[in-house]
N, C-alpha and C positions, 0 to 999 in steps of 0.2 A: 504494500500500500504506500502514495505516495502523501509523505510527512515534510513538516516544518523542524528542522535541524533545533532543539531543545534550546539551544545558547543564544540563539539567532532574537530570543524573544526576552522583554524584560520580566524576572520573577514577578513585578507587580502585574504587570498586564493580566486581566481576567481574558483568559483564552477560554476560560469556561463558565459562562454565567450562568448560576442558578438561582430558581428563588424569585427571581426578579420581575419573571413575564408575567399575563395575567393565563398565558394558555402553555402547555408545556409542548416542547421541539425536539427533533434530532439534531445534536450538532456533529460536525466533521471531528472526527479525531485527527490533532496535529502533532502526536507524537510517534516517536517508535514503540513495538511492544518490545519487540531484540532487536536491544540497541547495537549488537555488532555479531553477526551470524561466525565469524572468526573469533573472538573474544574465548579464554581458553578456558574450560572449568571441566565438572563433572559430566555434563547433558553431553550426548551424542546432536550432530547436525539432526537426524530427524526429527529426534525429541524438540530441538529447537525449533524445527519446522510446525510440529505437532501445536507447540505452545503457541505461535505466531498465529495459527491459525484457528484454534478452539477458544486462544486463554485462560489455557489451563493444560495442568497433566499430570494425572493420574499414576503413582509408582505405588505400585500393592506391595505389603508385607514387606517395607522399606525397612526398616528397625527390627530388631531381629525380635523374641517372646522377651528374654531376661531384660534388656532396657524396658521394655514396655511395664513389666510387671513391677518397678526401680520405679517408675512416674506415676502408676496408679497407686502405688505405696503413698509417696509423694501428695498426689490429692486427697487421697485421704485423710495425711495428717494435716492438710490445711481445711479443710471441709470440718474436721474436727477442732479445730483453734477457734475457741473463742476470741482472740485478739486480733487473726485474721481479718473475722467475722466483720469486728467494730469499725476494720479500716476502710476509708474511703473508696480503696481498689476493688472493695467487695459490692456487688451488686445484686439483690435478691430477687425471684422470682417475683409478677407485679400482682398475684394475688395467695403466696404461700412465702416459706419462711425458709423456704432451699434456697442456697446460692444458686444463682445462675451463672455469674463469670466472675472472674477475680484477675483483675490487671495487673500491671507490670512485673510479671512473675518469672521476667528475666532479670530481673533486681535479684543483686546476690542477697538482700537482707529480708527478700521475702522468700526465694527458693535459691540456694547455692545450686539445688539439682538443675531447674529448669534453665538457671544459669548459662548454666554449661550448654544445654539443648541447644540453646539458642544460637550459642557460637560454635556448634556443631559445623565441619568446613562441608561435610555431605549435604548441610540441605543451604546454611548460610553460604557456600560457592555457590550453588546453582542461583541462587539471587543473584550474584555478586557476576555472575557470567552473563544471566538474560540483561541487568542493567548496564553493565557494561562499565562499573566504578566500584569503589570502596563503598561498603554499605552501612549503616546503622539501623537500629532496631527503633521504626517509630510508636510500634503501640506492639504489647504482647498482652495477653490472657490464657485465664481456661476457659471455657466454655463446658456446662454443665447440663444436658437433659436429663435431668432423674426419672426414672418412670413414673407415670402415670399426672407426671404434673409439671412437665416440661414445656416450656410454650413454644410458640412457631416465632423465626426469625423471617418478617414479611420481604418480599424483593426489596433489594439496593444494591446501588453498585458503592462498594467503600468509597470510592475517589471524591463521589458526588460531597460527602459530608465531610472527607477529609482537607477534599479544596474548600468547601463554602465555610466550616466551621474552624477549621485548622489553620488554613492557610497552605495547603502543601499546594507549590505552583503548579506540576505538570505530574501530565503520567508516567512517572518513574519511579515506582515500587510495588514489591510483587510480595502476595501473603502465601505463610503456608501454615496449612492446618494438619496437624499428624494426629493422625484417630487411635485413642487410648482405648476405644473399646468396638467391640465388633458392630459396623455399621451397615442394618440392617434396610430392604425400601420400607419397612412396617414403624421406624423407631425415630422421624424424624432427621436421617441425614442431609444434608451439605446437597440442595439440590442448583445444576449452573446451566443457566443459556449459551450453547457454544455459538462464537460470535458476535456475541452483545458487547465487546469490549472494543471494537471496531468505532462505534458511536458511542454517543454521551447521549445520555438524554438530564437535559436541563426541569427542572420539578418546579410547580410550582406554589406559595405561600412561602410568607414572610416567617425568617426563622424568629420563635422565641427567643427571650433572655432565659440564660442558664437552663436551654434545649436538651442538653445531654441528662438532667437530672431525672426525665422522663423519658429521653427516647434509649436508654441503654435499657430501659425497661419494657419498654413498647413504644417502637418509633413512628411519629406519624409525619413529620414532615424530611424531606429529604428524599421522598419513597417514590417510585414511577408511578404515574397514570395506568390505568387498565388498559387503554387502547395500546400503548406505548410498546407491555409487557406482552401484550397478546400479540402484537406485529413483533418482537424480537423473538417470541417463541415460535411462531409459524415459520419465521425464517429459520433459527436454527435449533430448533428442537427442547427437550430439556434432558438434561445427565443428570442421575440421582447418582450418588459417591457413598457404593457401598463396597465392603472391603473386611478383611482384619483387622483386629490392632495391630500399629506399625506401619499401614498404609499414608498416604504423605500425596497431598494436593498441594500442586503448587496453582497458584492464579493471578492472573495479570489485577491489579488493582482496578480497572474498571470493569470488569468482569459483573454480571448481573446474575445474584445468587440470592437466594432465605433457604428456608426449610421450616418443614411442618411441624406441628404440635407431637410431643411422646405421650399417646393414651396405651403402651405397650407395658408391662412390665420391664423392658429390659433399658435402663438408663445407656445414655452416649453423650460420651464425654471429650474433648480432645484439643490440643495444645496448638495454639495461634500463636504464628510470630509475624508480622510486617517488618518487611525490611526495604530502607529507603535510600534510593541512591543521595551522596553527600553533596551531590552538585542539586539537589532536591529540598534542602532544607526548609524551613516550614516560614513564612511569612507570615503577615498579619490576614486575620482572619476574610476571605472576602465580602461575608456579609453584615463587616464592621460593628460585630460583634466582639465582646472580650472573648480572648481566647479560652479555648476548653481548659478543664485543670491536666496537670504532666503527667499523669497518669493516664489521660486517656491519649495524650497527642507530646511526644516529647519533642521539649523544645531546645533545652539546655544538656543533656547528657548527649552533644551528637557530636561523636569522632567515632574513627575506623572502629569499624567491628573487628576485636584481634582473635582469630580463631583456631581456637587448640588445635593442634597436631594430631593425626589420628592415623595408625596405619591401616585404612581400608582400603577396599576393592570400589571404582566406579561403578554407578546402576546405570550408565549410557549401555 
């Protein structure tokens, strides 16, 4: 696809307004999604190819059982902390008393384990190769469907809230989700429109003040129109993201994803990192609003991600 070279543009400039109209639009996408198809990492050229073209890609049973069972330990013992609980990063369910997610849990002082995850070079490369730069970590969590009281995460593309509410300029960061538990199509998984990350689609209404305090709860603005989602899915379908634990979503940041309600007994749970190219760092909000708090959007922790040493085998 033919793009506007990222530097060519000022950070401030809104290449993507949202919010703003009183009807919502397709806009053109003017970035790259692989910022350099030779940039050297883990991913095989196909996979690169695959990602260019879905926004997204799927590597099953990535992690092997014993880390997996080492991070569900892990949740545990934070789902069990009451001090956890109290902190701001915690987020509960918007009509029960589960956690739903718990932010920045790439902070050594909240998980030293997920820590480490995070600057993991197998999945933090494969960022670091599709952007094409030194990366940083701008938002991490967990993510928590418990059975039978999990709610659904409705369609959004992350970018849409992370440009209007954050401030990140362009499309250059890519999320990945690694599923701690077997993700079933019956239990609420990770469902994505291959394709949709091609366009923006621009939402419309005016954000609230202090937006996030309800929409990490249940989001209502920032979210596509019906006609908008029903024409990105006709065009390209939807992928529901089931798998093992251990399996590992990478996805372009504008990528157009939710997932259903857990009325199952069987809870799904699983570990988000974003990671933001450093030529990306986060401006002033566009919809001149205060900015979100550092927890959900970091603003000041941002230098190279230094990523442990590890002697593994590539999944190209």
């Amino acid at each position: 696809m033919e793009t506007t070279p990222p530097h060519s543009i000022d950070a401030r400039e809104d290449c993507y307004p949202s919010r703003v109209q009183p009807e919502p639009e397709f806009l053109k996408r003017c970035d790259p999604i692989v910022y350099n198809h030779e940039a050297p990492g883990p991913l095989s050229a196909a996979q690169l190819s695959q990602f260019e073209r879905d926004g997204f890609l799927i590597l099953p049973a990535f992690f092997p059982e014993a880390d997996i069972a080492t991070y569900k330990e892990e949740i545990q013992r934070l789902g069990a902390s009451d001090e956890i609980q109290q902190r701001p990063e915690s987020i509960l369910e918007p009509d029960h008393c589960e956690l739903r997610s718990l932010f920045s849990v790439h902070k050594p002082e909240i998980s030293p384990c997920f820590s480490e995850v995070a600057a993991d070079p197998r999945i933090a490369g494969m960022a670091a190769q599709i952007l094409d730069d030194d990366v940083y970590i701008h938002q991490s969590r967990v993510n928590l469907k418990p059975g039978f009281a999990g709610k659904e995460f409705y369609w959004h593309s992350d970018f849409e809230t992370w440009h209007v509410e954050d401030g990140m300029p362009r499309m250059r960061a890519v999320s990945c989700s690694l599923l701690l538990t077997e993700n079933y199509e019956f239990n609420g998984p990770l469902m994505l429109i291959p394709g949709s990350h091609c366009q923006f689609v621009a939402c419309v209404g005016e954000t609230p003040d202090d937006h996030y305090q309800k929409s990490l709860r249940r989001q209502e603005y920032g979210v596509p129109d019906q006609d908008s989602l029903a024409r990105l899915a006709e065009d390209g379908g939807i992928v529901n993201v089931v798998g093992p634990p251990g399996t590992i979503v990478l996805f372009d940041c504008n990528t157009m994803h939710g997932s259903n309600g857990n009325i199952t007994p069987f809870p799904r749970s699983n570990l988000f990192f974003v990671y933001n190219s450093l030529k990306n760092r986060l401006v002033e909000p566009f919809c001149s609003k205060k900015p979100r708090p550092e927890f959900i959007a970091n603003r000041t922790a941002v230098a190279p991600l230094t990523m442990r040493e590890l002697n593994v085998q590539s999944h190209a």
